[in-house]
N, C-alpha and C positions, 0 to 999 in steps of 0.2 A: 397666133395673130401676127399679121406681119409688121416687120419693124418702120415704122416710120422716117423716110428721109429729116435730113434737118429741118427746111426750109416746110416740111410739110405738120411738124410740130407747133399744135394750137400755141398762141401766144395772148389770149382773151384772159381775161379775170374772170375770176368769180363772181358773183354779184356781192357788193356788199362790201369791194375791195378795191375802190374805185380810187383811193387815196393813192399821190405818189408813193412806192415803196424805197425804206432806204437803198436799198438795192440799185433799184430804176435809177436814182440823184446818183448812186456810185460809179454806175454803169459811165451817164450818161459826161461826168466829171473825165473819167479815165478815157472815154470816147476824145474829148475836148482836147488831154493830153495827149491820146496819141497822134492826134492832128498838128500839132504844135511840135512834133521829136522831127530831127533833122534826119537826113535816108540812112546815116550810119546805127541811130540808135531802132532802126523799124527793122533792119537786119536781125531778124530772130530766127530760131528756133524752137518750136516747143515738142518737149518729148510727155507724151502723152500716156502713163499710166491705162493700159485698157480691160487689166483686170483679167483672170484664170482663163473664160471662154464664154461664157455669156453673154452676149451683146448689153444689154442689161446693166450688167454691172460695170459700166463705166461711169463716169463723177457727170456732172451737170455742167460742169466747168470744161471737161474734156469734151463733151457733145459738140459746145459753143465754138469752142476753139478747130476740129475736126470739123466744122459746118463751115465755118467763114476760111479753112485752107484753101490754099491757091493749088497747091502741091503734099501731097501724100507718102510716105516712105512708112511702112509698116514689114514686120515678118511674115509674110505669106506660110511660112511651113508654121508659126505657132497661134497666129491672131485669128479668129473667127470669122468669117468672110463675112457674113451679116455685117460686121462694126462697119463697113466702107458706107453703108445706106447712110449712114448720120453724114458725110461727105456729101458734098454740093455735086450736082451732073457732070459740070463742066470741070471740075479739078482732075488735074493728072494724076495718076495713083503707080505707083512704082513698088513691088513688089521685092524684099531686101534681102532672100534668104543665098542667090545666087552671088549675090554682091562683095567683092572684098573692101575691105574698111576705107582704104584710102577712096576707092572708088564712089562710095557710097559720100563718104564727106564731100569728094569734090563736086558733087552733084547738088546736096545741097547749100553749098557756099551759090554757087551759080545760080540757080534759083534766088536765093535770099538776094544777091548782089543785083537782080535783076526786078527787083520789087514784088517779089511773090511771096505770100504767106507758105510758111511752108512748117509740117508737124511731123511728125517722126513717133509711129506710133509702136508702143512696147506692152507686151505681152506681161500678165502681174502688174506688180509695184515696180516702177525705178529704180526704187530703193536697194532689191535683192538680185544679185546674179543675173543683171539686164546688160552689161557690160555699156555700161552711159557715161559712164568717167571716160573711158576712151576715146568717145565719138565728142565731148565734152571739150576736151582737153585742145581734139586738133582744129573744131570748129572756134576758140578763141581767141587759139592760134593766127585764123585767118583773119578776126576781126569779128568772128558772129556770134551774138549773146545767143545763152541759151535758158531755157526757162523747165524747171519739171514741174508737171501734175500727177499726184500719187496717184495708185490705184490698187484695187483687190488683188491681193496676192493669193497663190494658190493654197497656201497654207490655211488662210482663213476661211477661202471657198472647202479646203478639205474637211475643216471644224466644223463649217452649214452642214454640208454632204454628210457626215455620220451624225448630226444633232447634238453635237456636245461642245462643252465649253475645255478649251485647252489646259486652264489654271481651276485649282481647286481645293478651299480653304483647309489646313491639315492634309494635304497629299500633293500638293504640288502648287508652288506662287512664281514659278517661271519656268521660261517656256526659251528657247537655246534650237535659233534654226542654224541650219549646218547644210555641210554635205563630204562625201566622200573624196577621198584623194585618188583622182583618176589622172586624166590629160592634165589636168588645169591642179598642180602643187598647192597643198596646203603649207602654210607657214611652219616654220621649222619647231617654234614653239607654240604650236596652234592644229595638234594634231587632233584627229576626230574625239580619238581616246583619250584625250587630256582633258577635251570643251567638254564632252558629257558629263553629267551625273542623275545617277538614278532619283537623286530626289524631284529634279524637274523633267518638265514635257519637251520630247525631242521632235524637232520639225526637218525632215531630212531631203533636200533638193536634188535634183540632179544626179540621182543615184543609183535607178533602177537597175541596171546593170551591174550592180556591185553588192549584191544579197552577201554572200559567203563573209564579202569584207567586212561590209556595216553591222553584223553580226558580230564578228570576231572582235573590231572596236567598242561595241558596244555592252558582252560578255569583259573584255577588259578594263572598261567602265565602271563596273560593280553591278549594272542591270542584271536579275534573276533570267533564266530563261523561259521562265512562265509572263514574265512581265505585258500586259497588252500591250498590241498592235495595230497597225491599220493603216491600207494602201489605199488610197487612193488615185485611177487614173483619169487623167483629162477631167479634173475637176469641172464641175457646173457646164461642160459640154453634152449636148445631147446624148453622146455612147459614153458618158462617165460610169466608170465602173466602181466599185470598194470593196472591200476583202477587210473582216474583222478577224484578226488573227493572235498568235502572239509571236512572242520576238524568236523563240527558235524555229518557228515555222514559215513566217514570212519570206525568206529568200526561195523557198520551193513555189510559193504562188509568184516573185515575180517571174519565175523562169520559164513555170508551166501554164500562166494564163494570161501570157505576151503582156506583161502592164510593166515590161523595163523602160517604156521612153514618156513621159512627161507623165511622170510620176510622182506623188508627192508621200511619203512615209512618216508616218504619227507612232510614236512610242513612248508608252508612258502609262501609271499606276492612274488618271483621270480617266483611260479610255477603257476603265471596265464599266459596266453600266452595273452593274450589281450596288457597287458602291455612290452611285451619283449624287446621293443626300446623303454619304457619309457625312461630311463635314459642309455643313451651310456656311452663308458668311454674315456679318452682322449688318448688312446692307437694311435687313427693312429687321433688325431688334432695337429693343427701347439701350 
């Protein structure tokens, strides 16, 4: 089914729901304020959370915001091409993977300083390995507030994609995402093999290309090499793939069944399904 533009999204109530909703009065308050902010505070930025690959799984908040953009700045080599429909016709869309940073900043200063809504959209969460502190930092610089809206990270889309829950009472109550030490230095006391341990669920980013390593880190660890496993690529995208493995085997499927690039790795004593009601939790006991 195809995705619906913004503007082409019913906005009717149901019957029977005819009342103002708190919401509607929130809306329409924050409407009132932004009418009233002088051109330095309408100077935004919003970085837009838009979640693993699914058009789909963006916020309700992100739609809104992505619909009334003036100006579009998104990852074209990781974002979902569908996500632009939620995008109004007439907004420019600028595509950010060719971009160097300062380039990319001065672009949206200039837009913002020109009175355009302008959003900046990110693949996942903001929160994880989006590098937004830095686009952050020089946009304040110039004077332009920035605002984030979360979104589905792949780790979570990877948890839908194999049917399980990450944490799991008596086997595992945290969950430690990471990733390997490639380009980009891990802290000096914050090495892969130190953050692990076997008793929690490891969520591993940006690594696919480093099987032999994240193995070896993670045999130093105290992980078994029997311990489950599981790769997921291109989570919640239509060619997602998953490989249920365990941990000394996993670095042979990413290298023989190309899943090294936007790849997410699950390891961990919850992702055996043998054991799934080993341990319940007192959620619904007296």
């Amino acid at each position: 089914m195809p995705i619906p533009r913004y503007s082409e999204i019913p906005r009717s109530r149901p019957s029977g729901f005819d009342r103002p909703s708190p919401v509607d009065a929130e809306m329409k308050t924050r409407i009132k304020g932004d009418e009233e902010m002088d051109d330095r505070e309408r100077m935004v930025v919003h970085f837009i959370g838009v979640g693993s690959g699914d058009p789909e799984l963006i916020t309700v908040k992100g739609i809104r915001l992505l619909g009334d953009a003036d100006v579009v700045f998104y990852a074209d080599s990781l974002i979902h091409p569908d996500m632009l429909r939620y995008a109004k016709r007439e907004a420019a869309v600028h595509g950010s993977s060719s971009m160097r940073l300062e380039e990319l900043v001065e672009m949206m200063v200039e837009y913002c300083r020109s009175g355009k809504k302008v959003v900046r959209l990110v693949s996942g969460d903001p929160s994880l390995y989006s590098a937004v502190n830095e686009q952050v930092a020089l946009l304040e610089e110039r004077g332009i507030r920035c605002e984030i809206v979360p979104g589905v990270s792949s780790f979570s889309a990877a948890a839908a994609a194999l049917g399980l829950e990450l944490t799991c009472p008596e086997r595992s109550q945290a969950v430690i995402l990471a990733r390997a030490e490639g380009k980009t230095p891990l802290p000096e006391k914050g090495k892969l093999a130190e953050v692990l341990h076997p008793s929690a669920t490891a969520a591993i980013f940006l690594s696919g290309k480093l099987g032999e390593r994240l193995l070896e880190d993670f045999l130093a660890a105290g992980y078994r090499t029997q311990t489950p496993a599981a790769i997921v690529h291109r989570a919640s995208w239509e060619e997602e793939k998953k490989v249920e493995t365990t941990l000394s085997r996993f670095p042979a499927y990413l290298k023989n069944e190309g899943m090294n690039r936007q790849t997410l790795i699950l390891v961990g004593e919850v992702l055996d399904r043998k054991t799934r009601e080993a341990g319940r939790s007192r959620l619904y006991g007296r």
